[in-house]
C-alpha positions in Angstrom: -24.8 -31.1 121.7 -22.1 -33.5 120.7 -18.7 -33.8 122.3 -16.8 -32.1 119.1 -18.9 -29.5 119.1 -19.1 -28.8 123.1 -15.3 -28.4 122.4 -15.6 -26.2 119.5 -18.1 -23.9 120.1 -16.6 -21.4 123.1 -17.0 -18.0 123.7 -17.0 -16.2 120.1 -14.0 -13.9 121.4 -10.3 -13.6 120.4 -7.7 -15.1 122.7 -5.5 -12.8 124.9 -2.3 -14.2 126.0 -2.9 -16.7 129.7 -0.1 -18.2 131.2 0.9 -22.3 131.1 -2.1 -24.7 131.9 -5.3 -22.4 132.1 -7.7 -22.6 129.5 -7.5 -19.6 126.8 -10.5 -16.7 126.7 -11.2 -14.2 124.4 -11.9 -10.6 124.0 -15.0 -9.7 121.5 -14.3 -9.0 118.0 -17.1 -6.9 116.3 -17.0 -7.9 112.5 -19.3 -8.3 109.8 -22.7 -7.2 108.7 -24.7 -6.1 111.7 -26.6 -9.5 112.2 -23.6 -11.1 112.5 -21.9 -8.5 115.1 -24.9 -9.2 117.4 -24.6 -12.9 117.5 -20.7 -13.0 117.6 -20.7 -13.2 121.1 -23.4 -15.7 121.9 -21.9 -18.9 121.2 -22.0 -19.7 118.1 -25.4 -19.4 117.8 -26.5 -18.4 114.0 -26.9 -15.3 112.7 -28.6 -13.8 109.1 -27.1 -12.4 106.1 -29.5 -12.1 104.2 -32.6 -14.6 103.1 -31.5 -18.1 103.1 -27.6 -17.2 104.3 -26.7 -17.5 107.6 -23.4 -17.2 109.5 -21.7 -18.5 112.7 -18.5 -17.5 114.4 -16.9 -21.0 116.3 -13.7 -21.0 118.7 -12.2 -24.1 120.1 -9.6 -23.1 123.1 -7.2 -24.6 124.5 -3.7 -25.5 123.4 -4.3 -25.0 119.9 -6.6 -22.5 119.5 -9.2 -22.7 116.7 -11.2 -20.0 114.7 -13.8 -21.0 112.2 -16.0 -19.0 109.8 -19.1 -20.8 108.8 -21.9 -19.9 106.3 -25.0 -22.1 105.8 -26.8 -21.4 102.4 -30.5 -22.8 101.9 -30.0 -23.5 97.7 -33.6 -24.0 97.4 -34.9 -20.7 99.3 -36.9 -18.5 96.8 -33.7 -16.2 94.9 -30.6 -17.9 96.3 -28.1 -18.7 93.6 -24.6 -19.3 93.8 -21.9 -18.0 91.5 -18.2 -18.2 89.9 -16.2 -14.9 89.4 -16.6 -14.1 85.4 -13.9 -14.1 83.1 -11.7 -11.0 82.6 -9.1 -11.3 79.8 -7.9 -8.1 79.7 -4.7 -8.8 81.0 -3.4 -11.9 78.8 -5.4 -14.7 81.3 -8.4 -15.9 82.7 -8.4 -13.3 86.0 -7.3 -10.4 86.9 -6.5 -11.0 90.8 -9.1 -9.5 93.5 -9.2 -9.5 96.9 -12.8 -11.3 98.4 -13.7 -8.5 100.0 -13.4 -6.3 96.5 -15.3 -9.1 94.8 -18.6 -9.0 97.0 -18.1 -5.2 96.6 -18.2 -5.2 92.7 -20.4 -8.2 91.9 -23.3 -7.5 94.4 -22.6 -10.9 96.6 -24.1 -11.4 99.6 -21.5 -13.6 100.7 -18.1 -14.7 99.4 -15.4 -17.1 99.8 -11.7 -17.5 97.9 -12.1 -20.7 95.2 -9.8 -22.2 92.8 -5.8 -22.7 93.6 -4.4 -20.5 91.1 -1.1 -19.3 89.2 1.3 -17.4 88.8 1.9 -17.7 92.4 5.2 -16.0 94.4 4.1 -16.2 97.9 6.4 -12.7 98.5 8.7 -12.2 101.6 7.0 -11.4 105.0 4.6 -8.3 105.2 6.4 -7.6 101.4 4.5 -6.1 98.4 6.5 -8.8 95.8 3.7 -10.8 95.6 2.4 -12.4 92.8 -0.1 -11.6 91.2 -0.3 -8.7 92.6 -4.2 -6.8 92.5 -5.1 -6.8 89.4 -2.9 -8.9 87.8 -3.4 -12.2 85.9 -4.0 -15.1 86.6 -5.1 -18.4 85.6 -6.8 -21.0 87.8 -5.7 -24.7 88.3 -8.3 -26.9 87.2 -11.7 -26.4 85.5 -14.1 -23.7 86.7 -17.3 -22.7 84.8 -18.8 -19.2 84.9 -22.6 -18.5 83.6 -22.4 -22.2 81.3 -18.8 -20.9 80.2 -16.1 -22.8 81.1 -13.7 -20.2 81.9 -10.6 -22.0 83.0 -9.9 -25.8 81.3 -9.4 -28.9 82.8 -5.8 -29.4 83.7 -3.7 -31.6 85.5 -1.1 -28.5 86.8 -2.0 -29.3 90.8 -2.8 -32.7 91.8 -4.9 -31.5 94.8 -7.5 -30.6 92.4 -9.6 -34.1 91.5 -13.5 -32.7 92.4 -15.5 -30.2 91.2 -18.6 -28.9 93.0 -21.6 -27.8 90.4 -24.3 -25.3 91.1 -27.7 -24.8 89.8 -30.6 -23.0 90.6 -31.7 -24.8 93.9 -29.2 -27.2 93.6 -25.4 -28.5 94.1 -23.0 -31.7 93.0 -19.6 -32.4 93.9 -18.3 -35.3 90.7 -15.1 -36.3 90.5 -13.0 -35.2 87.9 -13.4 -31.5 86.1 -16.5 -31.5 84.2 -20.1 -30.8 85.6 -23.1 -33.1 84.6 -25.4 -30.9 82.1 -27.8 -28.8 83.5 -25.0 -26.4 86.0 -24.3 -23.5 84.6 -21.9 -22.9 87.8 -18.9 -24.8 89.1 -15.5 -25.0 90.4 -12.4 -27.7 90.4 -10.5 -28.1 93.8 -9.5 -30.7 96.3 -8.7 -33.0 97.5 -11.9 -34.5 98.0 -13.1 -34.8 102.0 -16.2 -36.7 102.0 -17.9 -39.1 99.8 -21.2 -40.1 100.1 -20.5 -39.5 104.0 -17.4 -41.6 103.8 -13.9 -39.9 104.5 -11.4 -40.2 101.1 -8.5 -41.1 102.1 -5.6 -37.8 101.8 -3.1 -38.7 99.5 0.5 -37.3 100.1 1.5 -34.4 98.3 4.8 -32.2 97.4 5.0 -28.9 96.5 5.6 -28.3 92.8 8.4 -25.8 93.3 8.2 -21.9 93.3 4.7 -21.9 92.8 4.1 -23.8 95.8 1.6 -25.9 93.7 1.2 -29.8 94.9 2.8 -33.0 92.8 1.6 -36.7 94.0 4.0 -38.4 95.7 4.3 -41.9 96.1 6.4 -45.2 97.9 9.5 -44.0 99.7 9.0 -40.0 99.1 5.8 -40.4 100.2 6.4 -42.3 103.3 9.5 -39.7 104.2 7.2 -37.2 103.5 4.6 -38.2 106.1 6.9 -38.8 108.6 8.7 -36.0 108.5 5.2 -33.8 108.4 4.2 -32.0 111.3 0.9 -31.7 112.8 0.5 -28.4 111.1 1.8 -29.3 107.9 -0.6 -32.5 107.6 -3.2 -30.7 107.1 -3.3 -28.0 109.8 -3.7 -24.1 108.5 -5.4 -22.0 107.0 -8.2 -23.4 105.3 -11.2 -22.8 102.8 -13.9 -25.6 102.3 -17.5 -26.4 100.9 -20.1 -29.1 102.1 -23.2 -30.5 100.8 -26.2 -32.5 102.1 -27.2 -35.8 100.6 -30.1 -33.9 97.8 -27.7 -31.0 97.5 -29.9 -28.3 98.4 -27.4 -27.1 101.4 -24.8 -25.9 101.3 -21.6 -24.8 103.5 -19.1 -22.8 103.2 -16.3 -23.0 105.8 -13.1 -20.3 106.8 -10.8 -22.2 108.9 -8.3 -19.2 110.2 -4.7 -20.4 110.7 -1.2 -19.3 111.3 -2.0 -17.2 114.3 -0.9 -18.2 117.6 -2.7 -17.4 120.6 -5.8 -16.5 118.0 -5.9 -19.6 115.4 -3.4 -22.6 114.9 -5.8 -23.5 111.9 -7.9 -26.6 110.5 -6.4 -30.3 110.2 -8.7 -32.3 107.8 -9.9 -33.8 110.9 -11.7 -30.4 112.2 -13.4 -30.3 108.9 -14.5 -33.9 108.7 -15.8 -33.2 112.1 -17.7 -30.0 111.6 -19.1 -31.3 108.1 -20.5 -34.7 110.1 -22.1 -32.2 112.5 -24.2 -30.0 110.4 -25.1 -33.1 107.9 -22.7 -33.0 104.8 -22.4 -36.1 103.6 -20.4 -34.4 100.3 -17.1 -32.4 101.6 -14.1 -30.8 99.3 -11.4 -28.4 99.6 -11.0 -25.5 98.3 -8.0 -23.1 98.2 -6.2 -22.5 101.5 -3.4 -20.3 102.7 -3.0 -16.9 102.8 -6.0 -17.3 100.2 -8.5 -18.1 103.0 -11.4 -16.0 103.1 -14.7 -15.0 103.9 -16.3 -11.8 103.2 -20.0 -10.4 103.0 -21.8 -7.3 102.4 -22.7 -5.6 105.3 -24.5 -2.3 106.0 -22.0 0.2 103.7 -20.0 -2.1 102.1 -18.0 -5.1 101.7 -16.5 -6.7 105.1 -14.2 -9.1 105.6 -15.9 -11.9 108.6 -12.1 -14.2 109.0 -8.9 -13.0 109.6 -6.6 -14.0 106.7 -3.3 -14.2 106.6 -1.6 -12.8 104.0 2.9 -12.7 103.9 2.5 -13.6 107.5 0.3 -10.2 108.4 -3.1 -11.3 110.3 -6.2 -9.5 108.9 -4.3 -9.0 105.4 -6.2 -9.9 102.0 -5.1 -12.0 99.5 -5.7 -10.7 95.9 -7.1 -14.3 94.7 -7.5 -15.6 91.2 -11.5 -15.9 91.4 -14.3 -16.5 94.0 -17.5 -18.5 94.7 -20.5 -15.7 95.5 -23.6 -16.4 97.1 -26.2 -13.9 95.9 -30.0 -13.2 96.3 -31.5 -12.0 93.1 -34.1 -8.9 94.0 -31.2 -7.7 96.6 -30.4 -4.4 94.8 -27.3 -2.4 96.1 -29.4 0.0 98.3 -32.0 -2.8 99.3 -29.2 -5.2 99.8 -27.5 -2.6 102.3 -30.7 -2.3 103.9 -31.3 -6.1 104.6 -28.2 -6.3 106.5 -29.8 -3.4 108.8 -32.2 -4.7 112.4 -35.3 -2.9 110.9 -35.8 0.8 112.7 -38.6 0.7 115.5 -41.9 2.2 114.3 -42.7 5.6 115.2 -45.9 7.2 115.9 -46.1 10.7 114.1 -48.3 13.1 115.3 -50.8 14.4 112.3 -52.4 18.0 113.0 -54.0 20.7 110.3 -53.1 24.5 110.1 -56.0 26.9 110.4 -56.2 29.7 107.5 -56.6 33.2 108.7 -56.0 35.2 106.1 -55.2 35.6 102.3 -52.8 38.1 100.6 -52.4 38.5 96.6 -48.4 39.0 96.1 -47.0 38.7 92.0 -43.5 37.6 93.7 -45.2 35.0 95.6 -44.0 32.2 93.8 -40.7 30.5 95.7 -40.8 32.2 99.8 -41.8 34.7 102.0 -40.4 36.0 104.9 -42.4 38.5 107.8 -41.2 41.2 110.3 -43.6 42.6 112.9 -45.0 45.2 110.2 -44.7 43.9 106.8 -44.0 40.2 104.5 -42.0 40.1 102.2 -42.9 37.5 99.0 -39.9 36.3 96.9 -39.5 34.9 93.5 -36.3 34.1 91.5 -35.0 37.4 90.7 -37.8 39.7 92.7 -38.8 41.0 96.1 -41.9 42.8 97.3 -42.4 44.5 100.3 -45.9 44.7 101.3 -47.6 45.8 104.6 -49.3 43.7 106.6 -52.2 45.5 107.4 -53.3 46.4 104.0 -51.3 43.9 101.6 -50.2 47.4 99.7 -46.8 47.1 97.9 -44.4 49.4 99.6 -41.1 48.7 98.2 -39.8 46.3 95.2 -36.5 44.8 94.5 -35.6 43.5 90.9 -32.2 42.0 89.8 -31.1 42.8 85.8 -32.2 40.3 83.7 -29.4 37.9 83.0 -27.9 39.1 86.3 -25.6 37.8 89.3 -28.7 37.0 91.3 -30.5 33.7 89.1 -32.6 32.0 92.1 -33.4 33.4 95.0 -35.3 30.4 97.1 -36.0 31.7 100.5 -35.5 34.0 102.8 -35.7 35.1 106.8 -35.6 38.9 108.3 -32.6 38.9 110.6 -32.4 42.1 112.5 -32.7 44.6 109.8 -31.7 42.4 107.4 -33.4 40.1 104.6 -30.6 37.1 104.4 -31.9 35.3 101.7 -30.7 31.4 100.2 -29.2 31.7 96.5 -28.6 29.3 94.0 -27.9 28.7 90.3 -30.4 26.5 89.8 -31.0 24.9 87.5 -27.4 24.6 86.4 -25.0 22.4 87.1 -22.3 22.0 88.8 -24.5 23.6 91.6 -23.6 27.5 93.1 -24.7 29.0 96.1 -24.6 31.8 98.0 -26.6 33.9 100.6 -27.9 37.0 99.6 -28.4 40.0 101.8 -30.9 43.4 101.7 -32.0 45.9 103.6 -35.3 45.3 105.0 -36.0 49.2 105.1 -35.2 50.1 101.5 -34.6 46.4 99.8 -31.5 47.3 98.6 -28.9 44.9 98.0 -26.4 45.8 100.9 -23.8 41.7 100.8 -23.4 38.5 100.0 -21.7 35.2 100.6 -20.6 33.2 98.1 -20.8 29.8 98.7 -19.4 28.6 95.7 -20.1 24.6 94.4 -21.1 22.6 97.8 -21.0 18.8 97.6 -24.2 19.2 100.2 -26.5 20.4 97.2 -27.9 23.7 96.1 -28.9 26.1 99.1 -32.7 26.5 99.7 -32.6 27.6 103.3 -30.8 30.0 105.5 -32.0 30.2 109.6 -30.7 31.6 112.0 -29.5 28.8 114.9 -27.6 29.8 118.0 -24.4 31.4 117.3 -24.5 30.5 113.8 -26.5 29.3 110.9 -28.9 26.7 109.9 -28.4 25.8 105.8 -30.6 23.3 103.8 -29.4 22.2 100.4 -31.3 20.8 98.0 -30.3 17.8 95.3 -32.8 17.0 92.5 -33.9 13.3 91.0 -34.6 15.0 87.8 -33.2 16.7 85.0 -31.8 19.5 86.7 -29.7 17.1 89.3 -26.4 16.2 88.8 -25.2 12.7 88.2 -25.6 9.9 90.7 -26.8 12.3 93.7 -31.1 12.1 93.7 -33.0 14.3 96.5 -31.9 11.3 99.0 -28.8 13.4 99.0 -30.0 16.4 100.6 -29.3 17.4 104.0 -29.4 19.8 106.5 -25.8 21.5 108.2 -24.9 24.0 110.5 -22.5 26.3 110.6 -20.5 28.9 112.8 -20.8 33.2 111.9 -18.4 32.5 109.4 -20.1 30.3 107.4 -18.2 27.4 108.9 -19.2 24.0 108.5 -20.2 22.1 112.0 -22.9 19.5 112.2 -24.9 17.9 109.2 -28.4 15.8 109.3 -30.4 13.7 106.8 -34.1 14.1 106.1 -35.9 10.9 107.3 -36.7 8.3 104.2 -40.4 8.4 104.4 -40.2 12.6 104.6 -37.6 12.5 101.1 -40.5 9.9 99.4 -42.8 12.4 99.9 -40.8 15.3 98.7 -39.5 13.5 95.7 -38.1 14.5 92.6 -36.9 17.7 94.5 -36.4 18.4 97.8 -37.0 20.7 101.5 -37.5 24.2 99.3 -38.2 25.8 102.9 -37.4 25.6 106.9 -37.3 27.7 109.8 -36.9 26.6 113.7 -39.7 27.5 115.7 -39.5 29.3 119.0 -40.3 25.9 120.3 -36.9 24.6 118.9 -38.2 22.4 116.4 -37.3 22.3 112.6 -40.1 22.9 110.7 -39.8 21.7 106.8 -41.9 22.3 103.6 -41.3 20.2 100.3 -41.9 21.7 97.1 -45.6 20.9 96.1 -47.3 19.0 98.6 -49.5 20.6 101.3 -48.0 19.5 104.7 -45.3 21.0 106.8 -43.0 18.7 108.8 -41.5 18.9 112.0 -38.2 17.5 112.9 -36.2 17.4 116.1 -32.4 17.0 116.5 -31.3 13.3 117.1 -29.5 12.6 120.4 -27.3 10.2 118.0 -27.1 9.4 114.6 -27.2 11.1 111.5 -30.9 11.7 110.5 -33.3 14.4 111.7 -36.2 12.5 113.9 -40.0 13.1 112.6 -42.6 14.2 115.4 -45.6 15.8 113.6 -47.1 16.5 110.2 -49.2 19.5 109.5 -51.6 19.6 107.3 -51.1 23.1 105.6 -53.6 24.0 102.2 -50.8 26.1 100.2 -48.9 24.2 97.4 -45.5 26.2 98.3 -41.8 26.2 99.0 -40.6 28.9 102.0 -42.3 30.0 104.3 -41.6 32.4 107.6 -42.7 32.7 111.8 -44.6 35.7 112.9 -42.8 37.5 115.2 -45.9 38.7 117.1 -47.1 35.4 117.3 -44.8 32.4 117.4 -47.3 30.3 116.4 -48.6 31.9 113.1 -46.6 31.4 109.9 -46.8 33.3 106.4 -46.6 30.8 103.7 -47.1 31.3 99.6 -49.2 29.3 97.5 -47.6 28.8 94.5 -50.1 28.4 91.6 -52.2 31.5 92.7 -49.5 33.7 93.6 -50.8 34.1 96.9 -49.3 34.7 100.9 -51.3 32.9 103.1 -51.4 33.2 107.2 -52.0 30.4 109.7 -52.2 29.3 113.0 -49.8 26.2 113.8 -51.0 23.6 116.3 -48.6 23.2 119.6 -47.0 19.7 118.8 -46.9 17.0 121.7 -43.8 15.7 123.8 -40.3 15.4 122.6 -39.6 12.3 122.2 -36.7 10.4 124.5 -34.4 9.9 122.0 -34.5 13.6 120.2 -33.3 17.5 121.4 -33.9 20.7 120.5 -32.8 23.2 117.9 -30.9 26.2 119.4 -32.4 29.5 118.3 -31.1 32.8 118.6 -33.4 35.6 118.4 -33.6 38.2 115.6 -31.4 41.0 116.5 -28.6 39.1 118.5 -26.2 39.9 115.8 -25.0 40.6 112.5 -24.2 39.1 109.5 -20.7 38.5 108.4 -20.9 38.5 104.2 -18.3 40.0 101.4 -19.9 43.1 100.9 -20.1 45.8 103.5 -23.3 47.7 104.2 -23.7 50.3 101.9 
């Protein structure tokens, strides 16, 4: 490792405040897409974006501190391409002003950084909102830029810091002097000044600021001279800083965040830090880009857009800059779900149990076409707007219940005996927006005796209701189909629990593979078993799944499928024997009994459901028992 970059690369920590002569350490700083959070404290070491893009956090202590943001970017790797922000005119210029972190968020970007210098520009009063351009404002960049063989923003000569232009391609960048890219890239941006030529250091020509736009005028002979020697370190060439590097055949590019303006944390970049890190990694072709308060990195991380520097923004540390445009690394195939995904250490495999169902017995039921439910003497088969009662020793019909036609009740999907009680899931479906409720009855008579009006639930459309512990276990159902609503598919479905009053608690999701297989719809039936696992059916398919609680996270943990030969929805224990389960079959109408396997070990990292028996209580709806 070479002297420079013994001295740059420390600890990957913020500083904390030491007193006079020891050197500064750092605390961690957790930031980024989830590969680069696990390599921010290893020293520098790299870390993956995505497929070709990596990123590196370096820290040079000392008395003044250093904090740099670099992203390498293999040009030639199979689906790397870089881009410029598009035009948007819609406000009277080339831009409309975005912060990088909004950009990657919009545009699909694996990876972002700030680009042209750009105008209007009011740098605002400290930690002020009279910025300009504000977010979403216009904006014009200095210099040429060209955007998808467009060339978006003109040549100019407004800031004399602009004199290069770097020029993408598929698998390939230039930096030319001047504002126009050879033919051939579609992609490119004017900036400056111009760092390295051919591995040669150009020489930095004094500038001035071109008054309330802070822009930059040459200066030359005695202003120049007064000028430099009134300069201090920090103003020649120290700061906040954004930069790009290539390799001699231009297929690597980086892209480099110098944070600045922070003491304690980051003093910022001279032109000789950059010089020095470009040497290091091999760049032999160097430029600047936009620096300031404009300095940023950002990338798409796990849910979303995340900022990887700290800018600087009216003097506040970690504020964004609404910039005039952006250069976006992207990696075509990466689609917004996959993309989030990529970012994501893969889950561990887990071994799933597989077992089959014995069949014992066969009932015919008309209603048997959406759930059943069973006490000790008699099942109960439900369709959307029907119940039968039928004993269980003969299958004879004792008792039906029918709703009007064109009534309250629309969809009855399932149903569990509580106590005396039938408590029974209700939804509109399939109308939209989706209502629910839970429907109640008398087990002895069937009669309708309350209900519970759930009204339009952002979880879905109710399809289960289970007794759990003091409370309720609900399942809700969204639909990648016709009968969904817009932008929520059967991935949205979930599970949730709630207190006696119908209270919102706890919420879990359905494990990926387990909503594949359910697709377009989703769990039409659950019940915990006295083993306090969840046990699920899909719609259609013939297999039961069973779920335990996660001891952290979000999503429901798989242990076992069942093979169980019924093409049905809901589905209900024995309460003689906790291993037996009624379930319907669908396309004959039928209830069908069988004997469950006992499924193997919990595994480490999953608990039980909590159950509470049949009888422990009442249930609290609108309607009192008539």
């Amino acid at each position: 490792m070479s002297t420079w970059r013994a001295a740059l690369v420390a600890a990957a920590t913020l500083a904390v405040p030491v007193s006079a002569g020891e050197p500064q350490r750092a605390e961690a700083v957790v930031s980024g897409p989830v590969g680069v959070e696990l390599c921010l404290g290893s020293g520098g070491e790299q870390c993956s974006v995505a497929p070709g893009v990596t990123y590196r956090r370096i820290v040079r202590a000392g008395p003044t501190p250093l904090v740099m943001h670099v992203a390498e970017v293999d040009l030639a790797a199979p689906g790397i391409r870089v881009a410029m922000t598009p035009a948007d005119r819609s406000a009277g210029m080339e831009y409309r002003a975005t912060p990088v972190s909004t950009y990657v968020a919009r545009s699909g970007a694996v990876l972002a950084v700030n680009a042209s210098y750009f105008l209007p520009f009011v740098g605002g009063s400290a930690a002020g909102d009279n910025f300009v351009p504000q977010p979403s404002g216009a904006a014009d960049a200095s210099g040429a830029v060209l955007a998808g063989g467009e060339y978006v923003s003109k040549a100019d000569a407004v800031d004399a810091r602009v004199d290069s232009m770097a020029c993408f391609t598929v698998g390939r960048a230039v930096i030319v002097e001047g504002q126009a890219c050879p033919a051939g890239f579609p992609e490119g941006v004017s900036a400056g000044p111009r760092l390295l030529n051919a591995g040669a250091e150009v020489p930095r020509r004094p500038m001035g600021r071109d008054g309330v736009f802070h822009g930059a005028v040459p200066l030359a002979g005695e202003a120049a001279a007064l000028a430099e020697a009134a300069a201090s370190p920090v103003a020649r060439g120290g700061g906040p800083r954004t930069a790009l590097g290539l390799n001699e055949a231009g297929t690597r590019l980086w892209l480099v965040v110098a944070d600045g303006r922070q003491p304690g944390y980051s003093e910022g970049a001279t032109n000789a830090d950059l010089l020095a890190l470009f040497r290091e990694v091999g760049a032999t072709q160097a430029m600047s880009l936009d620096g300031g308060g404009s300095a940023t990195m950002a990338a798409m991380g796990p849910s979303g857009s995340i900022v990887l520097s700290r800018p600087i923004h009216t003097g506040v540390p970690g504020r964004e800059r609404p910039v005039g445009n952006h250069l976006g690394v992207f990696r075509d195939g990466m689609a917004t779900t996959a993309r989030f995904g990529a970012l994501l250490p893969p889950k561990a495999e887990r071994v799933v149990a597989q077992y089959d169902a014995v069949l014992e017995r066969i009932y015919g039921a008309a209603e048997a076409r959406q759930g059943v439910a069973v006490d000790a003497t008699h099942f109960y088969a439900v369709v959307n707007t029907a119940i039968g009662k039928y004993e269980r020793t003969t299958g004879r019909l004792a008792a039906r219940w029918a709703g009007p036609r064109g009534g309250l009740i629309r969809h009855l999907n399932s149903c569990t005996v509580f106590g005396a009680q039938l408590v029974c899931a209700h939804s509109n479906h399939p109308e939209v927006p989706h209502g629910s409720s839970v429907e109640i009855f008398d087990t002895a008579t069937l009669n309708h005796v309350g209900s519970v009006s759930l009204g339009n639930r952002d979880e879905g459309s109710l399809t289960i209701v289970e007794p759990m512990g003091d409370g309720w276990l609900l399942g809700f159902a969204h639909y990648s189909d016709e009968t969904g609503v817009p932008f929520k598919g059967h991935d949205y479905s979930q599970l949730i629990s709630t207190d006696s009053e119908w209270r919102r608690r706890e919420g879990w999701l359905i494990p990926p593979l387990i909503r594949k297989r359910m697709a377009p719809q989703a769990a039409s039936g659950g019940a915990i078993g006295d083993d306090g696992l969840l046990y699920l059916f899909g719609h259609t398919m013939p297999e039961m799944y069973v779920l335990a609680r996660p001891k952290s996270g979000a999503e429901l943990i798989h242990v076992a499928t069942i093979k169980v030969a019924v093409e049905g929805q809901a589905f209900g224990f024995d309460p003689s024997d906790t291993r037996r389960i009624f379930a319907i079959d669908r396309p004959s109408g039928t209830v069908r009994v069988f004997k469950l396997p006992t499924v193997g070990e919990l595994p480490v990292d999953a608990k039980l459901f909590a159950r509470r028996l049949p009888g422990t209580g009442s249930v609290k709806s609108a309607i009192k028992p008539r």
